[in-house]
Structure formats: C-alpha cells, structure tokens
Backbone bond lengths (Angstrom), bond angles and torsions (degrees), N, CA, C in turn:
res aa  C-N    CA-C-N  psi(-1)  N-CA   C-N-CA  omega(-1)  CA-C   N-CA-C  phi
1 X - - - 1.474 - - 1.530 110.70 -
2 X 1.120 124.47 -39.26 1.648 143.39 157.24 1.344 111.45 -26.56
3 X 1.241 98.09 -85.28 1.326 90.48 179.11 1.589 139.35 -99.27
4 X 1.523 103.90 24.89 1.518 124.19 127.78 1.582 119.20 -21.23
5 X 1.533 92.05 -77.64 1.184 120.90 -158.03 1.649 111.80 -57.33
6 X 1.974 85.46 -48.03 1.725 78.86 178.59 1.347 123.65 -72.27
7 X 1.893 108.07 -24.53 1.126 90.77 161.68 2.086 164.57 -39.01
8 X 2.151 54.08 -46.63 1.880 73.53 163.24 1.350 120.28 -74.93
9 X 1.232 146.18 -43.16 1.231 149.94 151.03 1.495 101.44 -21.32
10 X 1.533 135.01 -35.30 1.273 108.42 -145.22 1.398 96.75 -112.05
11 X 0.892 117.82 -7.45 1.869 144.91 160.17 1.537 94.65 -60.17
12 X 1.283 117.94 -97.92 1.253 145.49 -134.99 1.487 118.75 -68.00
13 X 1.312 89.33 -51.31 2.372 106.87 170.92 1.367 88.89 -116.46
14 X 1.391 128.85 96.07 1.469 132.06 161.49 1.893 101.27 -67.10
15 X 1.257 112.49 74.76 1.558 107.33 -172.29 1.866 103.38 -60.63
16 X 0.749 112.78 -32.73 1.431 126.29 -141.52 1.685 89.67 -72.52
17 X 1.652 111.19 -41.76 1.705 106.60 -178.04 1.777 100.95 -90.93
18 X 1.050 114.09 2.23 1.599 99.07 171.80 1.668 112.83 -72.62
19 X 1.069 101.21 137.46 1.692 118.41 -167.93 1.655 98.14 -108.53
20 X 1.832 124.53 125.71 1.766 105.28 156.16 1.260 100.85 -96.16
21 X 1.422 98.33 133.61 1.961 96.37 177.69 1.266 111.61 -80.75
22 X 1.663 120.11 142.28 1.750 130.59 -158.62 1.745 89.49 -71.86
23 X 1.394 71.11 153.75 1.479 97.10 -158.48 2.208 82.79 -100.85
24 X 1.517 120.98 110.50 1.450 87.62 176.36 1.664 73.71 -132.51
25 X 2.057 97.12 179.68 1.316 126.91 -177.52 1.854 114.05 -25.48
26 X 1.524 87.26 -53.71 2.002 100.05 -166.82 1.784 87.22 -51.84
27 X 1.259 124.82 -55.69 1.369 117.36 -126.24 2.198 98.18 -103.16
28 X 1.559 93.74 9.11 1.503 107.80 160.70 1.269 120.20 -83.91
29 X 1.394 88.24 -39.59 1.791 108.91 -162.19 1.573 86.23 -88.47
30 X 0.910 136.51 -67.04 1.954 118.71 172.80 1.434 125.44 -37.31
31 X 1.360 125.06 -10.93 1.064 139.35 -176.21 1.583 113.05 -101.08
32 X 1.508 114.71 -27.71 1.437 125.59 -175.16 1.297 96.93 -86.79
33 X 1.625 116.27 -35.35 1.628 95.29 -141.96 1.589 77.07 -90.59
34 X 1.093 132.87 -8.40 1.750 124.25 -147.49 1.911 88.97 -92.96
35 X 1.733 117.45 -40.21 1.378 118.07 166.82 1.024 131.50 -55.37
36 X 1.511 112.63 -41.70 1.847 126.48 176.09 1.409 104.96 -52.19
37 X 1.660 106.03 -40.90 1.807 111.03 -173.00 1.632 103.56 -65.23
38 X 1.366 93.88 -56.19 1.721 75.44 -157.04 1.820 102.53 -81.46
39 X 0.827 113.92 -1.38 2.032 107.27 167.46 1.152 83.58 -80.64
40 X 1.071 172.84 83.23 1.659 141.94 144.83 2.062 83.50 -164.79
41 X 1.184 96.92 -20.26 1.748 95.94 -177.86 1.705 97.92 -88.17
42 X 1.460 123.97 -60.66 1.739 123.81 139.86 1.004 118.76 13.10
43 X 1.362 122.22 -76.94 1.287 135.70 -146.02 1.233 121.51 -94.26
44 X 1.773 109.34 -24.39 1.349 132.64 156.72 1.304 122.19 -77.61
45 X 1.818 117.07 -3.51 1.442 113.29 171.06 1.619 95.94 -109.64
46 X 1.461 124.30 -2.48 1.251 105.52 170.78 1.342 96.06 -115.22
47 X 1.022 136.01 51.71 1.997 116.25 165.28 1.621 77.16 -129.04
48 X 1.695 138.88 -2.93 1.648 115.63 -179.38 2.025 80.94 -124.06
49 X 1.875 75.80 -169.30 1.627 78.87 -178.15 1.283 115.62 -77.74
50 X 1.327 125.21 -13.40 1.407 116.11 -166.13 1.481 106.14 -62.56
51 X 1.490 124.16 -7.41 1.002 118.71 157.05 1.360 143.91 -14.28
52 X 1.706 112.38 -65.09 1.157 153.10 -107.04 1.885 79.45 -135.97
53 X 1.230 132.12 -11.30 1.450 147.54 -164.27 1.365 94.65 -113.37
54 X 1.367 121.73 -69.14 1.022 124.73 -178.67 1.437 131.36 -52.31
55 X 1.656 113.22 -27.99 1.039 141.01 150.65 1.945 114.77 -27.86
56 X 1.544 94.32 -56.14 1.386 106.75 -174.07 1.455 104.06 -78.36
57 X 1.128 120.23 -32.93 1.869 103.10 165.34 1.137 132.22 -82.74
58 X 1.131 120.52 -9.22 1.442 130.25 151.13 1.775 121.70 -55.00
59 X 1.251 97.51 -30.08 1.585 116.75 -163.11 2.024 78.26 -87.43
60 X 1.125 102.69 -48.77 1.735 95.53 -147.59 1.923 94.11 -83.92
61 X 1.394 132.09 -21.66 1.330 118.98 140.31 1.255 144.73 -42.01
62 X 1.472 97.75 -38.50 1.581 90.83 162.74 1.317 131.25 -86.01
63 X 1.537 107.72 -18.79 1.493 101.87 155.50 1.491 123.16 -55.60
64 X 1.312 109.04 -37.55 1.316 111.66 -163.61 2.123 87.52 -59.81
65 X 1.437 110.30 -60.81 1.259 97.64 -150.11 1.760 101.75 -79.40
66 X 1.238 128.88 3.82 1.392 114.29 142.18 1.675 140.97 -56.61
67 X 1.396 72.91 -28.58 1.647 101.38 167.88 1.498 127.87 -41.01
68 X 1.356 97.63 -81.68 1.507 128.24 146.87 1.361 115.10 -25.22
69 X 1.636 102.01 -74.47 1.563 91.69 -176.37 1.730 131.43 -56.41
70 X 0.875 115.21 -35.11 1.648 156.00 160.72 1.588 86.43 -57.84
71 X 1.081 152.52 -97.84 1.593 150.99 -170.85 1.626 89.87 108.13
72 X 1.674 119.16 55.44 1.222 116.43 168.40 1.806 100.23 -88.97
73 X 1.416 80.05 116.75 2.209 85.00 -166.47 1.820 107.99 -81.11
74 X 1.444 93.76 -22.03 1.686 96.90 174.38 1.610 107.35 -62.06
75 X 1.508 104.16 -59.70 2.018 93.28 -163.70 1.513 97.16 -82.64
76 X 1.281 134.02 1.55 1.490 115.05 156.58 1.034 127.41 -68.01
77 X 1.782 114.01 -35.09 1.416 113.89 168.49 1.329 114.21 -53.05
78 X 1.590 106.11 -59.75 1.206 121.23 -167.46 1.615 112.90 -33.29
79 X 1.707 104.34 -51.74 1.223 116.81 -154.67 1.630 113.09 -73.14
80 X 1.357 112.54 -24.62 1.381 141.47 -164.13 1.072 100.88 -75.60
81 X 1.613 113.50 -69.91 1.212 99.50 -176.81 1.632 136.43 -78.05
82 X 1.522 103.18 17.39 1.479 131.20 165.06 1.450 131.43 -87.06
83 X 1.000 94.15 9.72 1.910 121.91 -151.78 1.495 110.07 -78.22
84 X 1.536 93.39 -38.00 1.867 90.49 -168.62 1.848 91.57 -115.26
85 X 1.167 118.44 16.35 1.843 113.81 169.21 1.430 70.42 -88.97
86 X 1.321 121.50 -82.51 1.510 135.66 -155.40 2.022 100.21 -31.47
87 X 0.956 127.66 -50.89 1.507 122.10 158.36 1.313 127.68 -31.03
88 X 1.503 115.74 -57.50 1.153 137.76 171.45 1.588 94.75 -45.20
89 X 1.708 101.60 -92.55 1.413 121.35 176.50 1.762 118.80 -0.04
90 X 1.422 99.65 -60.15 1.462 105.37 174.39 1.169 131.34 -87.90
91 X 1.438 110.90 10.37 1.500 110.25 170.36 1.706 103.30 -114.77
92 X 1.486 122.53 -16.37 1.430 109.72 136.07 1.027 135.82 -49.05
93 X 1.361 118.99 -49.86 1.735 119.79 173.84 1.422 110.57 -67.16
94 X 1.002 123.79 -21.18 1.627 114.49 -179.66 1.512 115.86 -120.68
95 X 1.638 101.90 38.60 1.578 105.68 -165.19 1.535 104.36 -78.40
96 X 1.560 105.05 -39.36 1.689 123.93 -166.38 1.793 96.63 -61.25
97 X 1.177 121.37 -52.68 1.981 141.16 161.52 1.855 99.23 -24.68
98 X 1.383 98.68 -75.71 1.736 106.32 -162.31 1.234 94.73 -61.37
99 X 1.251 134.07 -35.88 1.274 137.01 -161.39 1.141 87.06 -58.64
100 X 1.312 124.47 -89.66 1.892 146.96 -139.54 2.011 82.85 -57.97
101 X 1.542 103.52 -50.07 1.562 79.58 -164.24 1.785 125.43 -66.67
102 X 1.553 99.31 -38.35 1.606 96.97 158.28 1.528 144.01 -52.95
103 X 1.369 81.59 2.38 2.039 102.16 -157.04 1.842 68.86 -86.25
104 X 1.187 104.09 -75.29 1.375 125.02 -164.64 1.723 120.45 -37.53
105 X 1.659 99.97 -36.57 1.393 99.34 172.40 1.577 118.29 -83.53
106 X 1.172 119.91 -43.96 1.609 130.63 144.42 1.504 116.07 -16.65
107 X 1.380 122.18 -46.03 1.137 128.11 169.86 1.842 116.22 -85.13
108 X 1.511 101.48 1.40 1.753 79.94 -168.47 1.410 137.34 66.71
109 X 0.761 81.88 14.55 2.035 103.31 -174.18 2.145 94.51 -116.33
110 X 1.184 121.86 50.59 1.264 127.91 173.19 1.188 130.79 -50.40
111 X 1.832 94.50 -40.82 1.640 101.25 177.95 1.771 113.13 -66.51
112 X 1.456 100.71 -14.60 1.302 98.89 -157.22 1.593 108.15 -81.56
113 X 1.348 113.08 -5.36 1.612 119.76 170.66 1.585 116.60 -70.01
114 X 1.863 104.49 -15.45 1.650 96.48 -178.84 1.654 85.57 -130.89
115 X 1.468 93.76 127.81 1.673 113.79 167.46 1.242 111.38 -83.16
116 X 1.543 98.78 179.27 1.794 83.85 169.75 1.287 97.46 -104.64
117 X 1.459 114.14 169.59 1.726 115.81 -170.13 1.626 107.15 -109.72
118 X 0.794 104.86 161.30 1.849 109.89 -172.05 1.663 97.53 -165.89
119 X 1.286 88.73 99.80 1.960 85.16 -171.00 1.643 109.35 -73.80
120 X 1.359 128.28 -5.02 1.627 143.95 -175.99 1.432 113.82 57.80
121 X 1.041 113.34 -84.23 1.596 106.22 -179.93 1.020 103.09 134.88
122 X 1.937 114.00 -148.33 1.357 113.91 158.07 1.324 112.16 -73.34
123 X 1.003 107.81 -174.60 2.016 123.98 155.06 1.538 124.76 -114.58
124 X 1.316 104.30 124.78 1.327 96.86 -171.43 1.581 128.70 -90.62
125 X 1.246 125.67 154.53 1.439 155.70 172.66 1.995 91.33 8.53
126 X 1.837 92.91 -56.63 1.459 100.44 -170.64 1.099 99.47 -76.07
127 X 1.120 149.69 -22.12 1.776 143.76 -167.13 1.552 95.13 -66.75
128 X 2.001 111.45 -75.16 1.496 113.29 168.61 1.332 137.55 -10.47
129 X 1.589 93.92 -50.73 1.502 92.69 -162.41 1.971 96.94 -88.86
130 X 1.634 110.13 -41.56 1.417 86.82 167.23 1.659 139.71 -49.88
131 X 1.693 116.22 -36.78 1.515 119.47 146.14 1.557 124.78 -9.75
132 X 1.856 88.60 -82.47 1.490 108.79 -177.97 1.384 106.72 -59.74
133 X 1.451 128.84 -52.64 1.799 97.02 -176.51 1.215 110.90 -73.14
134 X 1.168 140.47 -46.90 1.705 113.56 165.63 1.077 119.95 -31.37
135 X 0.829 126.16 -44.61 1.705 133.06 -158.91 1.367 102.98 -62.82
136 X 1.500 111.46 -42.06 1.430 111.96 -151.93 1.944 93.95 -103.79
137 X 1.697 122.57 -35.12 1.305 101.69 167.68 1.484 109.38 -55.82
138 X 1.287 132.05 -46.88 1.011 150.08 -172.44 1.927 106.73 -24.81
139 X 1.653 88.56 -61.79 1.400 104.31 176.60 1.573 132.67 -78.82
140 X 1.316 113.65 7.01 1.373 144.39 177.47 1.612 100.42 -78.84
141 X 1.169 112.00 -69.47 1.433 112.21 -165.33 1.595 103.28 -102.15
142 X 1.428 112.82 1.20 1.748 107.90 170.37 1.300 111.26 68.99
143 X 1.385 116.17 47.61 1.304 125.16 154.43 1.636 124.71 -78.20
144 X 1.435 151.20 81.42 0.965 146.40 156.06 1.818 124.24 -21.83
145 X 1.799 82.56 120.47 1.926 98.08 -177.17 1.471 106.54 -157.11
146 X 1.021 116.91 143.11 1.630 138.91 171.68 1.347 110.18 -130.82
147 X 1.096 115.68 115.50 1.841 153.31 168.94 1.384 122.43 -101.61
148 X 1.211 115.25 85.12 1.599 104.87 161.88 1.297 128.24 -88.53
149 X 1.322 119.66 138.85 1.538 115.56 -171.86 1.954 97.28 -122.55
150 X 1.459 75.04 113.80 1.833 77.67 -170.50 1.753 100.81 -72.06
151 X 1.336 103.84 -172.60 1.301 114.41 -151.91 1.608 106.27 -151.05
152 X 0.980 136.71 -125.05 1.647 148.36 153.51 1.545 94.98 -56.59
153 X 1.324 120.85 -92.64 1.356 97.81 -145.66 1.857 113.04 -87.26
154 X 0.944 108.60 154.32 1.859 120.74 -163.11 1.358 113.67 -61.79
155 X 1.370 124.51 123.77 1.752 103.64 178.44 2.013 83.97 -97.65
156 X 0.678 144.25 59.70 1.171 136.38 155.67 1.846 116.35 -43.27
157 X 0.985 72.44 -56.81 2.460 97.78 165.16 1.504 94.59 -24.13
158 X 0.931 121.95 -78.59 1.741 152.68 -153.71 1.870 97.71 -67.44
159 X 1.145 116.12 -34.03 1.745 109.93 -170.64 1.175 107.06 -80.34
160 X 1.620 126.94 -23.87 1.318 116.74 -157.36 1.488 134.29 -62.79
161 X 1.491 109.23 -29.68 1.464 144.47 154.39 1.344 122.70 -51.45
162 X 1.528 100.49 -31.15 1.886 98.75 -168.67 1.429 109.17 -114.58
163 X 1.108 114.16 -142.73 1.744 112.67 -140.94 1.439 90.55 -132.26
164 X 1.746 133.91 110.45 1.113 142.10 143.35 1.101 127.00 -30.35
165 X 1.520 122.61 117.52 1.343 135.39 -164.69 1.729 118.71 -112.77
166 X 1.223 88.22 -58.44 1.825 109.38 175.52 1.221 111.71 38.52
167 X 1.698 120.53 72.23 1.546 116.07 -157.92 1.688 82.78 -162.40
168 X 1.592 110.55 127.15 1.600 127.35 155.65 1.353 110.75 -24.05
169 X 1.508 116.66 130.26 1.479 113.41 -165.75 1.718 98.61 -87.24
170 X 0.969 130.12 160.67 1.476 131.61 -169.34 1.683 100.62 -167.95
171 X 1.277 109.70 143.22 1.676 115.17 -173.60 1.770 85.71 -67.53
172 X 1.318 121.26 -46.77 2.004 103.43 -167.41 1.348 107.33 -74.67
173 X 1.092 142.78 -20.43 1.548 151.45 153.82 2.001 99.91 -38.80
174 X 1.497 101.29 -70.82 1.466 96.72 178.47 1.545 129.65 -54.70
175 X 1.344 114.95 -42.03 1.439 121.41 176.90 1.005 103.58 -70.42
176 X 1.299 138.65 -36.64 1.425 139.20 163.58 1.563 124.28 -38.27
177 X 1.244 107.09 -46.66 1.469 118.87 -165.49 1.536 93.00 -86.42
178 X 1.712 133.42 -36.71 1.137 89.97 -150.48 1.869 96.19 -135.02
179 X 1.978 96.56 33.88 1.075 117.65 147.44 1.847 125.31 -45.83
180 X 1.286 119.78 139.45 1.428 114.98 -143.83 1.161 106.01 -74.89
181 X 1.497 150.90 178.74 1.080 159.74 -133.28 1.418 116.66 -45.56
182 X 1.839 112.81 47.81 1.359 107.41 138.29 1.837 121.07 -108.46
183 X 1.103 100.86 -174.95 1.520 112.58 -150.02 1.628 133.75 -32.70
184 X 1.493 91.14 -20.05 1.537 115.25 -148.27 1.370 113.24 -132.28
185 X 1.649 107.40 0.99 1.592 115.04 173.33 1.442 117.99 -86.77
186 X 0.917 124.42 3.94 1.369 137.73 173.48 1.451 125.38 -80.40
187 X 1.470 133.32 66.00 1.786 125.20 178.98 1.510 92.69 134.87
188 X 1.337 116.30 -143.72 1.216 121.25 -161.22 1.513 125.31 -131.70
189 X 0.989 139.18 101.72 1.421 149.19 145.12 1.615 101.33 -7.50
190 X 1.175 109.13 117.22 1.590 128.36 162.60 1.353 111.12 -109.09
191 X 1.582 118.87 132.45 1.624 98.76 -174.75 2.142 82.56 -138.16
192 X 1.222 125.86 138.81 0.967 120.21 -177.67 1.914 90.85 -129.99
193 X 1.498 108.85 143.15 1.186 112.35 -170.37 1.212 132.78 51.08
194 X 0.895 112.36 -120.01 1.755 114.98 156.17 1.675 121.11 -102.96
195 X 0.908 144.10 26.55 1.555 161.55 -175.17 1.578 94.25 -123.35
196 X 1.633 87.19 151.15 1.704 118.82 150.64 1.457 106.21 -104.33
197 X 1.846 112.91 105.60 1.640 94.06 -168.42 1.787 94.97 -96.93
198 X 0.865 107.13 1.93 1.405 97.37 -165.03 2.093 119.19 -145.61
199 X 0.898 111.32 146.87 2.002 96.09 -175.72 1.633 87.70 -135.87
200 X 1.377 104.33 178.28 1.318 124.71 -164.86 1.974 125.71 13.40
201 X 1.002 105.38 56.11 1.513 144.78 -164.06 2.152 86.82 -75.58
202 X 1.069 99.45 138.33 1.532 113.06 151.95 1.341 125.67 -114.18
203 X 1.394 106.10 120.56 1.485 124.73 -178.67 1.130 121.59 -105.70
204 X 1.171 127.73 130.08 1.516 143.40 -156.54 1.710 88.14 -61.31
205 X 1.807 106.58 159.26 1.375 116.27 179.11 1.388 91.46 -117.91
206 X 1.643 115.25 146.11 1.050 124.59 -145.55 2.120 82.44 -107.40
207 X 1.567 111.64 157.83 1.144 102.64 -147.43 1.557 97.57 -118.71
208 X 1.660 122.62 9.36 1.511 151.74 -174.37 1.828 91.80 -81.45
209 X 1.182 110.63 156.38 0.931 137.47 159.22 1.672 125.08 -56.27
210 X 1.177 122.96 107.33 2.265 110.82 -173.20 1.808 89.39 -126.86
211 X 0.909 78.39 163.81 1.772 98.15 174.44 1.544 103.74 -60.18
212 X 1.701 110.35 144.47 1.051 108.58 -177.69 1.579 128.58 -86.46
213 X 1.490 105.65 1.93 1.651 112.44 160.80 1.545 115.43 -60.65
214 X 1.341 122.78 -32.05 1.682 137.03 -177.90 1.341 109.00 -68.27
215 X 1.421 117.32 135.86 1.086 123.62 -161.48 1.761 111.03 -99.60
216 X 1.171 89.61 -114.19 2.340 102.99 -178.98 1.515 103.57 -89.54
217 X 1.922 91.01 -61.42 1.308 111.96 -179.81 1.648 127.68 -33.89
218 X 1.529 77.90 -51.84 1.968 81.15 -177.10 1.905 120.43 -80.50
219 X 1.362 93.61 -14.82 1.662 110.82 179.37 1.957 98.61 -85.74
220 X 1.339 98.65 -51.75 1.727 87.20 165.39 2.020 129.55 -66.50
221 X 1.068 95.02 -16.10 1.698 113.26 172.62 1.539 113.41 -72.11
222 X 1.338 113.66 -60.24 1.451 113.91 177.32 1.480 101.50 -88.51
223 X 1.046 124.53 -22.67 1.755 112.81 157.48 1.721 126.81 -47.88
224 X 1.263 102.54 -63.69 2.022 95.60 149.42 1.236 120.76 -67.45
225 X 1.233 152.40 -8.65 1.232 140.11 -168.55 1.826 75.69 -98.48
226 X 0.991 145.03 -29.62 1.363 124.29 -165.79 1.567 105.39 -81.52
227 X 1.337 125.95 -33.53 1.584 100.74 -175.53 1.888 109.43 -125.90
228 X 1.734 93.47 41.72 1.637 127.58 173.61 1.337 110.52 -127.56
229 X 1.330 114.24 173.17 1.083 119.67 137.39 1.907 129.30 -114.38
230 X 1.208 69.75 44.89 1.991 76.54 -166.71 1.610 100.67 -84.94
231 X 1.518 104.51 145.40 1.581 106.79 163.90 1.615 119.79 -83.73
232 X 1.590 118.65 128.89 1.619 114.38 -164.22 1.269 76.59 -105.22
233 X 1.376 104.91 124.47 2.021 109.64 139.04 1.174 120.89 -93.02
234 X 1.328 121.31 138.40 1.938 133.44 -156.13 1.249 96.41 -126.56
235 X 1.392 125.69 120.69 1.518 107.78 160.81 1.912 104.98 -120.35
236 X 1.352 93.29 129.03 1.870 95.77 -172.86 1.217 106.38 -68.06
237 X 1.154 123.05 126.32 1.967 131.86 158.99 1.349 98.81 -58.28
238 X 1.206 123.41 -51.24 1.804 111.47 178.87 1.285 129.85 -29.52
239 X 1.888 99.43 -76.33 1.421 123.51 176.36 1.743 112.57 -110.72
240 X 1.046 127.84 30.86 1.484 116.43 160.34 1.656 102.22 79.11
241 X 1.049 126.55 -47.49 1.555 136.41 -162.93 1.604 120.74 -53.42
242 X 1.062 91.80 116.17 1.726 101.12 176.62 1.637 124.86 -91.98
243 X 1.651 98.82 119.42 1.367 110.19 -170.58 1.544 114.78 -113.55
244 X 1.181 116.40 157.16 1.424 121.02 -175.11 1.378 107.14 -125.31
245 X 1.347 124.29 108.38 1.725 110.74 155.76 1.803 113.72 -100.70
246 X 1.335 88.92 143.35 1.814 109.16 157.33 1.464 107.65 -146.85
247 X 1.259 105.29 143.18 1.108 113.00 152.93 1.421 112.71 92.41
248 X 1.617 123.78 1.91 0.872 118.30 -154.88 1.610 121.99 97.32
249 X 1.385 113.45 -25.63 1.660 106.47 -170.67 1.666 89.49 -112.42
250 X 1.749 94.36 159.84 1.406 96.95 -178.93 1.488 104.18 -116.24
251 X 1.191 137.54 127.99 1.532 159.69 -179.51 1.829 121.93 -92.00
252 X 1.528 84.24 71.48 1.740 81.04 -167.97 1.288 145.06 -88.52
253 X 1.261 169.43 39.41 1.218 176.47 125.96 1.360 103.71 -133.98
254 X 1.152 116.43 55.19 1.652 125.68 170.63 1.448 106.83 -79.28
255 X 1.500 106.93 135.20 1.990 116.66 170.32 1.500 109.98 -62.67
256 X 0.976 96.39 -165.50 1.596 120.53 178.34 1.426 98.72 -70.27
257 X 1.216 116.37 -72.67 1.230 129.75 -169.76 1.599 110.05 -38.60
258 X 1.740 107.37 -43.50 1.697 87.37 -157.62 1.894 97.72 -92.23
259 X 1.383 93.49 -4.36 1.634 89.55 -178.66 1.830 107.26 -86.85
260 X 1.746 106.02 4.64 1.653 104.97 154.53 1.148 110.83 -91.15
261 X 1.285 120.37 -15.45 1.559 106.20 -169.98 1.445 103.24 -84.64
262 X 1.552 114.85 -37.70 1.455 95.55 -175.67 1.607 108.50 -95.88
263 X 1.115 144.14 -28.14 1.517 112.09 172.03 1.016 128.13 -81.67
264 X 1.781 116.01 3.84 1.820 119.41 147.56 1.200 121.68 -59.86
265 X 1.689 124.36 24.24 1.485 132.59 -135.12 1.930 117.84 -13.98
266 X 1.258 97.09 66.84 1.700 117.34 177.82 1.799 83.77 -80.37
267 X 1.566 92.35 -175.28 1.888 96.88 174.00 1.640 105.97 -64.58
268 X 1.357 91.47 166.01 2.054 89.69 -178.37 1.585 94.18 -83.81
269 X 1.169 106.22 160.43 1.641 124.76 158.82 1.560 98.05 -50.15
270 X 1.352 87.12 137.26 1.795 100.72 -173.14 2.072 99.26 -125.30
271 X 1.066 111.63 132.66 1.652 117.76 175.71 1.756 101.72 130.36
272 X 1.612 114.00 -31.18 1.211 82.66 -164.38 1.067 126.14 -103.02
273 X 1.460 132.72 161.09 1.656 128.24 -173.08 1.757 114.15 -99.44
274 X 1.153 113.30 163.04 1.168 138.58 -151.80 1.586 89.88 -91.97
275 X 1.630 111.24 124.59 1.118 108.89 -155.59 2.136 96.65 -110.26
C-alpha cells in the first residue's frame, strides 16, 4: 500500500522537477514600479468621471466570464465578435482621460496625472449650515457664487483649471472667496466632504434650454448637475435669489429651509418645475 502511494506521488506532483524561479533585485523592482502604475492609474480613474465608465466594464467582464462559465454560446458569440468595436468604443469614451494624461506627460508634469484621492463622504450638519449662511448673506447684498458639493460621482474634471484650496468649509471662508473682484470670485467653489478643495473651477454649460433672465452661472450649475450628481448652489448678482441644481433640474428661489432639506440629502423638494 506504501508504495502505491509513493508511487502515485511520483506520477502525479513530480516535486522533484518543480523549479522556484530566484526571486532577484530587477524582478522586485519590476513588480513595484508596474503596482505603483496601475494604483496610481486607479485612482486617477476614480478621483474623475471616467470612473463611473469603468465601472461599466467591470460590470460587462463579468458577464462575459459568467458567460463562459455558464457556456452561454449565444452572448459569447455575440460578445466576441464585438470585441474589437468594444476596443475602439473605449478609447472613445476615455479619449478626453488619455488626452489630459498625455498632455501632462508631454509636459513633464507626470506627477500631475495622479492626484491625491480623498473619497469625502457625507457633509456634516456644520458643513450645511456654513453653505446656507453664506448663501443667504450672500443673497442679501447680491453677491454672485456657485458651489458645488460633489457627492458619489467625482468632479475631479472640473478642478483642473482652478485654484487648490484644501481648507474646512466655513460661511467666512465662502464670503471671502467669492467677495467681488478679489482673486478667487471668479468660477466655482468645489467643496468635497467637509473641505473647499478647489475655487474658481469651470463648469460645463448645460446645453437645454433655461429662461432667459439666467445667466452663465445657472447654465454652468445645471451643466454639472447634468453629467454629476452634485448639488450646485447659484446665487444671482442680479436678483439676490438662491438656486439649486441636481440632476439636471434647476430649483430656484428656494429658502433656507428647503436648501436644508436638500443638501442634508433628505427627499428633494417635490412641486417645482424646471425653470
């Protein structure tokens, strides 16, 4: 029975020809630098939206390899012979991405392809209420400001242009910044978590139809709220009035009150129409 056994062993796990290949300096250091890349490549598809893309191929890989496992022969075909559009496909969707990062290596500015990441979170009780009283001295004397407070998905997109802040959000911090013709009143306030990471920010103009009293501000407000989910607070230099977009809709001459209900993310204000 013995030597059965070893027999089989000597068949089966040929230990004796297994080789571990030496582990030396080169082939550590190929291993570090090749990890540093792709965490730091990660982290640069989740601090922008392409994130949120990437998301979807992750989703559509594992179909694929359920697929497989499963031996569903229809969506393998299907998928297969979709394989090299789907190549294409994703280097359209991530053309605006390769772009900025080649721009960046071209320039020698390398580090500048990996930010640092700060995933934020919620915002707390005190963040809100600093918002809202800016918001509302703000709208007293008709000072014009736009604040986005991102949410789930990253405006990282939106900072690259503007001016690094990385400072506790505070209502005198805000009136400060976007007090009139000093440095930093110009574009948009990004505040992620509890921070203002970013000031004079450019925000996409939204490409829908708004009333023609609305100015940049409010076309750049529901312009990020359309391919975010961030809440924009707008306050008009014209008329004083404080507006909120998400989602695409714009929420205009909202109180105090309803601009707690929605960036306490409670339910949104329900009745009003898209102006």
């Amino acid at each position: 029975m013995f030597d059965a056994i070893t027999n089989f062993f000597d068949f089966s796990l040929p230990f004796a020809e297994v080789s571990i290949p030496q582990i030396t300096l080169s082939s550590v250091l190929d291993i570090a630098i090749l990890s540093f890349i792709l965490y730091r490549v990660l982290l640069y598809i989740k601090q922008n939206r392409a994130g949120i893309i990437f998301r979807g191929i992750i989703i559509l890989l594992i179909i694929v390899g359920g697929a497989f496992v499963l031996n569903l022969q229809t969506i393998l075909w299907i998928l297969s012979n979709a394989f090299s559009a789907g190549i294409i496909a994703i280097i359209v969707l991530y053309q605006p991405e390769l772009r900025k990062m080649l721009e960046k290596i071209g320039k020698g500015t390398a580090t500048g392809i990996f930010p640092s990441f700060d995933s934020g979170g919620n915002i707390t009780e005190q963040t809100v209420d600093a918002v809202i009283t800016a918001a509302v001295k703000m709208s007293r004397v008709r000072t014009g400001a736009i604040i986005a407070i991102q949410r789930e998905v990253p405006l990282g997109d939106f900072m690259e242009h503007g001016i690094m802040i990385d400072a506790v959000v505070t209502a005198e911090l805000l009136l400060n910044i976007f007090e009139n013709k000093t440095p930093l009143h110009d574009g948009a306030v990004i505040i992620r978590g509890n921070r203002v990471v970013a000031a004079t920010c450019l925000l996409p103009l939204t490409k829908n139809e708004l009333s023609h009293d609305l100015g940049t501000r409010h076309r750049a407000a529901v312009g990020a709220s359309e391919v975010s989910d961030a809440y924009v607070v707008v306050v008009s230099e014209e008329t004083g009035q404080i507006s909120i977009a998400n989602e695409g809709r714009l929420y205009r001459n909202v109180s105090a009150d309803e601009m707690l209900e929605m960036l306490s993310q409670t339910p949104k204000t329900r009745g009003r129409k898209r102006k």
